[in-house]
C-alpha positions as CSV (number, residue, x, y, z in Angstrom):
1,X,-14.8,18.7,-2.1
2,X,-14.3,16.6,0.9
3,X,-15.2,17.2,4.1
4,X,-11.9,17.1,6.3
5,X,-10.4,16.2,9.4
6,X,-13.0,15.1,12.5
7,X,-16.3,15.2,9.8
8,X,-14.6,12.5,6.9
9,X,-12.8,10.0,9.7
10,X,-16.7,10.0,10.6
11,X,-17.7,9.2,7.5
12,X,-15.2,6.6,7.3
13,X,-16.4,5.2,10.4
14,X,-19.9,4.0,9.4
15,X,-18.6,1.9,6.7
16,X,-19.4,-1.6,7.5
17,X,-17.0,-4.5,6.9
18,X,-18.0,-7.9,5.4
19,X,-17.4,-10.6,7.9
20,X,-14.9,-11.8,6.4
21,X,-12.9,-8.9,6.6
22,X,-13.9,-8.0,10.2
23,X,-12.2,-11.2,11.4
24,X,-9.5,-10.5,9.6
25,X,-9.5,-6.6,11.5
26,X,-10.0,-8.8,14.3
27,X,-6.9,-11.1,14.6
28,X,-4.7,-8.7,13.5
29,X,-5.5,-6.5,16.1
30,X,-5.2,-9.3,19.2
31,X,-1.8,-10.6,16.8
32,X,-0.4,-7.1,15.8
33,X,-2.3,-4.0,16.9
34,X,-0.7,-1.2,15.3
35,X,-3.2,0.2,12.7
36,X,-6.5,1.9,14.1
37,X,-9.9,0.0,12.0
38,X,-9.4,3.2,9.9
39,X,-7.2,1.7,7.2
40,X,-9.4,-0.7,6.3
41,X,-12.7,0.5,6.4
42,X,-10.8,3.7,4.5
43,X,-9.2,1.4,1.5
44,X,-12.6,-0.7,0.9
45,X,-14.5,2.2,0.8
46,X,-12.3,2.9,-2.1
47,X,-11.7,0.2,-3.9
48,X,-14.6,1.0,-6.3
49,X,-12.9,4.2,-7.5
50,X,-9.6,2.2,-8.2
51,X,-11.4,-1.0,-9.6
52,X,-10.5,-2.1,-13.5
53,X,-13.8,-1.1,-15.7
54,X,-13.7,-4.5,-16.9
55,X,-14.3,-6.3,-14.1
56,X,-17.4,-7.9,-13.9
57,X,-20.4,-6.6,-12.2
58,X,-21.3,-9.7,-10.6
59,X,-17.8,-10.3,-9.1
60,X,-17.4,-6.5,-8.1
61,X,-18.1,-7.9,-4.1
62,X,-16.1,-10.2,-4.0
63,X,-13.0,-8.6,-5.6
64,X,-13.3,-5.7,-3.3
65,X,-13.7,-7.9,0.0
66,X,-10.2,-10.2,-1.7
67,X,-8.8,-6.7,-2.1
68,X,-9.0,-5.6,1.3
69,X,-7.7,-9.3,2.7
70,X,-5.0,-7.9,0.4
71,X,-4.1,-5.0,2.1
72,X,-4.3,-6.1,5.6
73,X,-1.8,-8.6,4.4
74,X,0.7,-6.7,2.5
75,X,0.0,-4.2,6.1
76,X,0.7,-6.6,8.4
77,X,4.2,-7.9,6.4
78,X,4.8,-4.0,6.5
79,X,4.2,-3.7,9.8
80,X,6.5,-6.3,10.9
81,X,9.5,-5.2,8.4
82,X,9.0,-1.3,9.5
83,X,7.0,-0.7,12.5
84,X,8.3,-3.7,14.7
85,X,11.6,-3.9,13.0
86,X,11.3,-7.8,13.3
87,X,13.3,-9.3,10.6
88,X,13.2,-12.6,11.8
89,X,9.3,-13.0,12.1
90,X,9.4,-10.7,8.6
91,X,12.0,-13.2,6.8
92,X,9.7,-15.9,7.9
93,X,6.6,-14.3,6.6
94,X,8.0,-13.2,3.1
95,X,7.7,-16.8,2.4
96,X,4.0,-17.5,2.9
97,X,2.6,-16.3,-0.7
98,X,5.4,-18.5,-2.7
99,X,5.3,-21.9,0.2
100,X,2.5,-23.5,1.4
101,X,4.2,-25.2,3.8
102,X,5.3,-22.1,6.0
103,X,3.9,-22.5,9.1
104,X,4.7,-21.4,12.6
105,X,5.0,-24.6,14.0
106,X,8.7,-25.0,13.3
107,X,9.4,-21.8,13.2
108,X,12.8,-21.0,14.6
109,X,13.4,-19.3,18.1
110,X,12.7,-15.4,17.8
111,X,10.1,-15.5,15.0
112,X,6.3,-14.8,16.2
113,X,4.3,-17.8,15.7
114,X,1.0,-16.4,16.2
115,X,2.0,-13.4,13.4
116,X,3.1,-16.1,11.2
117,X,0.5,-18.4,11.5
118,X,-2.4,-15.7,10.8
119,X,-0.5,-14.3,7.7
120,X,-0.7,-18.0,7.0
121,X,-4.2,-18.2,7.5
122,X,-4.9,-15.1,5.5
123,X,-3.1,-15.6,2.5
124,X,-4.6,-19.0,2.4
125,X,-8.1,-17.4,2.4
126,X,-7.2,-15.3,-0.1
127,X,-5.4,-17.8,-2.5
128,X,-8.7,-20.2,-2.1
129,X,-11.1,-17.0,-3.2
130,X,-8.4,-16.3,-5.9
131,X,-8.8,-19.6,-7.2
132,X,-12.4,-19.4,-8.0
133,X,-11.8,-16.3,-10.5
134,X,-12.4,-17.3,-13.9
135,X,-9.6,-16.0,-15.4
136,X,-7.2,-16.8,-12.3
137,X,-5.1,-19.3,-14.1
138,X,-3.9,-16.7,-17.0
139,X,-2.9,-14.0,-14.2
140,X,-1.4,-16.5,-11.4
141,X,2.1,-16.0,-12.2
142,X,2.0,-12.2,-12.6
143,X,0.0,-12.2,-9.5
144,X,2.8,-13.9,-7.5
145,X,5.6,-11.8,-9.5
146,X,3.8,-8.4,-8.3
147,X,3.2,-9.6,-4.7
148,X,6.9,-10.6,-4.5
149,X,7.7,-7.4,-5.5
150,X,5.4,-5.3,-3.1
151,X,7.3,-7.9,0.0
152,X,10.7,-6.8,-1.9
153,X,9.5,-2.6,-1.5
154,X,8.9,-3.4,2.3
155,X,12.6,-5.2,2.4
156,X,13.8,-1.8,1.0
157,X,12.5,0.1,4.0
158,X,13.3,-2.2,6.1
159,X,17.0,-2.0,5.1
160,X,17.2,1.6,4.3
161,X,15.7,2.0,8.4
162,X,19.3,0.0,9.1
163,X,20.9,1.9,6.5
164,X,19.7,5.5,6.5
165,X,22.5,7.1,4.7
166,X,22.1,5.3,1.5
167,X,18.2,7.2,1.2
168,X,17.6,9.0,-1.6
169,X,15.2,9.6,-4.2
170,X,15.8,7.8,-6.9
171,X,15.9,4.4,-4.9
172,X,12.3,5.8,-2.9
173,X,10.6,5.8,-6.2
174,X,11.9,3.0,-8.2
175,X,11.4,0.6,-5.1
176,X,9.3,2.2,-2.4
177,X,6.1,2.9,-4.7
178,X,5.8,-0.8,-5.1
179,X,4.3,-1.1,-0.6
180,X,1.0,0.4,-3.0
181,X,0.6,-3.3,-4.3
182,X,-1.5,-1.4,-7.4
183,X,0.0,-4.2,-9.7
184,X,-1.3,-7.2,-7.7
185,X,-5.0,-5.1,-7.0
186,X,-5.0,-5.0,-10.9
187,X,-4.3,-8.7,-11.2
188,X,-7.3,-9.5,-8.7
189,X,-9.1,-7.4,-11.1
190,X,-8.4,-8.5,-14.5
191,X,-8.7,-12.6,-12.6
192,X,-12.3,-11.3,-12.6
193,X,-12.2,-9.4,-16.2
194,X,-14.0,-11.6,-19.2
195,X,-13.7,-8.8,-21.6
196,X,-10.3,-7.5,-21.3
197,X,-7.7,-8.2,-24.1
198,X,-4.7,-9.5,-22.9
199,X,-3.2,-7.7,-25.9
200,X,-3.7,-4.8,-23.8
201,X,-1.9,-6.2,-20.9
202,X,2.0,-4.3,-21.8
203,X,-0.2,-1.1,-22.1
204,X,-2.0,-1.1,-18.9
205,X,1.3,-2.5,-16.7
206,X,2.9,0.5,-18.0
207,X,0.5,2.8,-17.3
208,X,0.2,1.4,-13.5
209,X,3.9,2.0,-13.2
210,X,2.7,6.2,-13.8
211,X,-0.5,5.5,-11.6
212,X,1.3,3.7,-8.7
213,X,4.0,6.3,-8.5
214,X,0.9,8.5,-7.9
215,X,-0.7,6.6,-5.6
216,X,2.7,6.5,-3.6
217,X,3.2,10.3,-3.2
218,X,-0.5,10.4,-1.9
219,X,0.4,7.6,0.9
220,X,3.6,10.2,1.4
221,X,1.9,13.3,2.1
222,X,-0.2,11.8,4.5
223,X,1.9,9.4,6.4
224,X,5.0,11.3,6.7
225,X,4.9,12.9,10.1
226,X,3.6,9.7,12.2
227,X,7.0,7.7,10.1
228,X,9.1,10.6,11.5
229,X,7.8,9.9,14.7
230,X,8.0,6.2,14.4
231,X,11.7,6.3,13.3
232,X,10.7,5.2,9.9
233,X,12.7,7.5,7.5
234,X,11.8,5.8,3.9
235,X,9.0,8.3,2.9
236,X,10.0,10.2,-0.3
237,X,9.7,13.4,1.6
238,X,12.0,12.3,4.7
239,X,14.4,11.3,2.4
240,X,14.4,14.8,0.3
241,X,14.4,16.3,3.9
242,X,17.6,14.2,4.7
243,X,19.2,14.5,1.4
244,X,19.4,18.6,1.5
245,X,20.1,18.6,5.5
246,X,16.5,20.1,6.4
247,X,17.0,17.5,8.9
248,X,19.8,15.1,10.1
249,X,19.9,11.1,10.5
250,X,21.0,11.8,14.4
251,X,17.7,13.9,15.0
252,X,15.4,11.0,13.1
253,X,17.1,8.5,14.8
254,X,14.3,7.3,17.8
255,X,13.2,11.4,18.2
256,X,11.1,12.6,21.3
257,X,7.7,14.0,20.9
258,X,9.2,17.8,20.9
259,X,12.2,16.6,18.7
260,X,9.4,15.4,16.4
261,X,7.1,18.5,16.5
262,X,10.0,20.6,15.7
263,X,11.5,18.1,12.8
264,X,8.4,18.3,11.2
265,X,7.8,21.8,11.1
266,X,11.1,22.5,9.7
267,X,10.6,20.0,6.5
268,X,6.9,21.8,6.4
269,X,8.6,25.2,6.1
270,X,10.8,24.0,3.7
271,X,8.2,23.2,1.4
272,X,9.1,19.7,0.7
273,X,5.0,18.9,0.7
274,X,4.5,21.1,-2.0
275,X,6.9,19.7,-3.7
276,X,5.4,16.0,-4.2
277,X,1.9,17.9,-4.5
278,X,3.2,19.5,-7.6
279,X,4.8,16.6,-9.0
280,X,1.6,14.3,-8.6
281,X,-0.2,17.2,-10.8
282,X,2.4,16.9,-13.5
283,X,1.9,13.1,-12.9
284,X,-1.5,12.9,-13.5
285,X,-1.5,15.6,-16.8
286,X,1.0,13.4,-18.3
287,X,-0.8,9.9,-17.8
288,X,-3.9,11.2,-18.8
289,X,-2.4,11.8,-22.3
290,X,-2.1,7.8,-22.5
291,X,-5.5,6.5,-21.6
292,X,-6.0,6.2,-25.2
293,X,-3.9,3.4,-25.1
294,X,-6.3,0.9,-23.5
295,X,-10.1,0.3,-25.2
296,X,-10.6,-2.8,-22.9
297,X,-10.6,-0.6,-19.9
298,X,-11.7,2.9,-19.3
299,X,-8.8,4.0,-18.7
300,X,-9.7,7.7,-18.1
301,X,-12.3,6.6,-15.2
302,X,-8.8,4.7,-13.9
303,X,-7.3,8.2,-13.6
304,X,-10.2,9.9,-12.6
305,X,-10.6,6.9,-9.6
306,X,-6.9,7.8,-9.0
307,X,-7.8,11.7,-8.6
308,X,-10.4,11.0,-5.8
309,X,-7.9,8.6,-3.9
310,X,-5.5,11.6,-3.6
311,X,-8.3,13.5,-2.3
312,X,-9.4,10.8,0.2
313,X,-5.6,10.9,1.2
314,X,-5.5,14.5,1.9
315,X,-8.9,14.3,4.2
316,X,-7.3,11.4,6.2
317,X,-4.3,13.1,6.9
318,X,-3.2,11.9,10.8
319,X,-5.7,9.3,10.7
320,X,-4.0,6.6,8.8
């Protein structure tokens, strides 16, 4: 069992970050600010539990350090398509992985040149590690398939935040589970992965689908109350909240911190969180029962990696 609350964010708090990574933390905070260190010191502390068994052991540094220039990436493009609501700089951005030639310099009037340009800088990074996988060339053109689709979940939010009576559930977990970017993580791994079978490659996308979806609901019941707060009304559990008129679009719409308090403690009573918690149990039962299906990768030890994410999710809760 986790410690939780004050005791795990100090935990989290002595990790240390490779350089690389803390210039990274470092520009984005002077370009964009809005995440505490937390995040990413939390997620590469992680990324062990969540790593493909067959990648290999000499390559498991650097595939955790590309991993986490990952996720302050897909964070930042998050941050501008949610947090900041800026479209422009956001529509600009989306580019970056699929262009080279994206830069801020002619950028059009209303865009943010610095954000662009050290998106720019970081993807580049990441694409020149990337390169030097030996198996990058076979995994390239899923790798920029899955990215476009974790930019595309962000563009869902972003429109359903403009949009907020078309939320609903079915939409939240088709599209929304995607901001988890568990498809391109596995692509960095199996660039990295001499022994697995690409035979195996229809059986291990599927069971991602099951394993994102899980990793989403965890990112849910954590995140929730500081979206409400922020406006941001995409979360699985705001949109249940909305959908059965626990709460209304005119109350989430820019809410004060006592409208907030007393939103929240209306979904909580409603048992909304309890809800997804179940659901993530029946999740987890079910993929278990197809980890069979993979002998290139230990599956199970996926699942089991899967398991202590949720947990690490729960002990963050309010820090993230």
């Amino acid at each position: 069992m986790l410690d939780s609350g004050v005791e795990y964010a100090r935990s989290i708090d002595l990790v240390e970050l490779p350089p690389a990574i803390r210039d990274a933390a470092d520009r984005y905070d002077r370009v964009i600010g809005d995440r505490d260190r937390f995040l990413w010191k939390w997620i590469h502390n992680l990324f062990d539990e969540f790593t493909l068994s067959s990648v290999a052991l000499d390559a498991a540094d650097a595939v955790r350090e590309q991993k986490t220039l990952l996720t302050i990436f897909v964070t930042t493009m998050d941050d501008l398509a949610e947090m900041n609501g800026d479209s422009a700089t956001f529509d600009r951005a989306r580019r970056i992985p699929f262009d080279s030639d994206v830069r801020a310099a002619d950028a059009p009037d209303g865009v943010d040149r610095e954000a662009v340009e050290f998106l720019a800088d970081l993807w580049s990074d990441i694409e020149d590690a990337l390169e030097e996988a030996p198996r990058y060339a076979e995994f390239a053109d899923l790798f920029e398939y899955d990215v476009r689709q974790t930019i595309n979940a962000m563009d869902y939010s972003r429109v359903l935040n403009d949009n907020p009576r078309g939320a609903n559930r079915a939409e939240a977990e088709r599209f929304d589970a995607y901001n988890m970017a568990m498809f391109p993580y596995a692509c960095v791994d199996l660039m990295h992965s001499h022994s697995f079978e690409r035979r195996e490659l229809g059986a291990l996308r599927s069971l991602l689908c099951e394993l994102q979806q899980m990793a989403r609901i965890g990112n849910w019941l954590t995140t929730w109350e500081r979206e409400l707060v922020e406006g941001d009304i995409s979360s699985g559990i705001l949109v249940c909240a909305l959908r059965r008129n626990v709460i209304t679009q005119a109350e989430v719409t820019e809410p004060d911190e006592a409208t907030a308090e007393r939103l929240i403690e209306r979904v909580k009573s409603h048992g909304i969180e309890s809800e997804f918690t179940r659901e993530w149990e029946i999740r987890c039962r079910a993929v278990r029962k197809r980890t069979a299906e993979l002998d290139s990768v230990d599956a199970e030890a996926f699942v089991n990696g899967l398991e202590t994410v949720m947990n690490h999710h729960l002990a963050s809760d309010g820090y993230k």
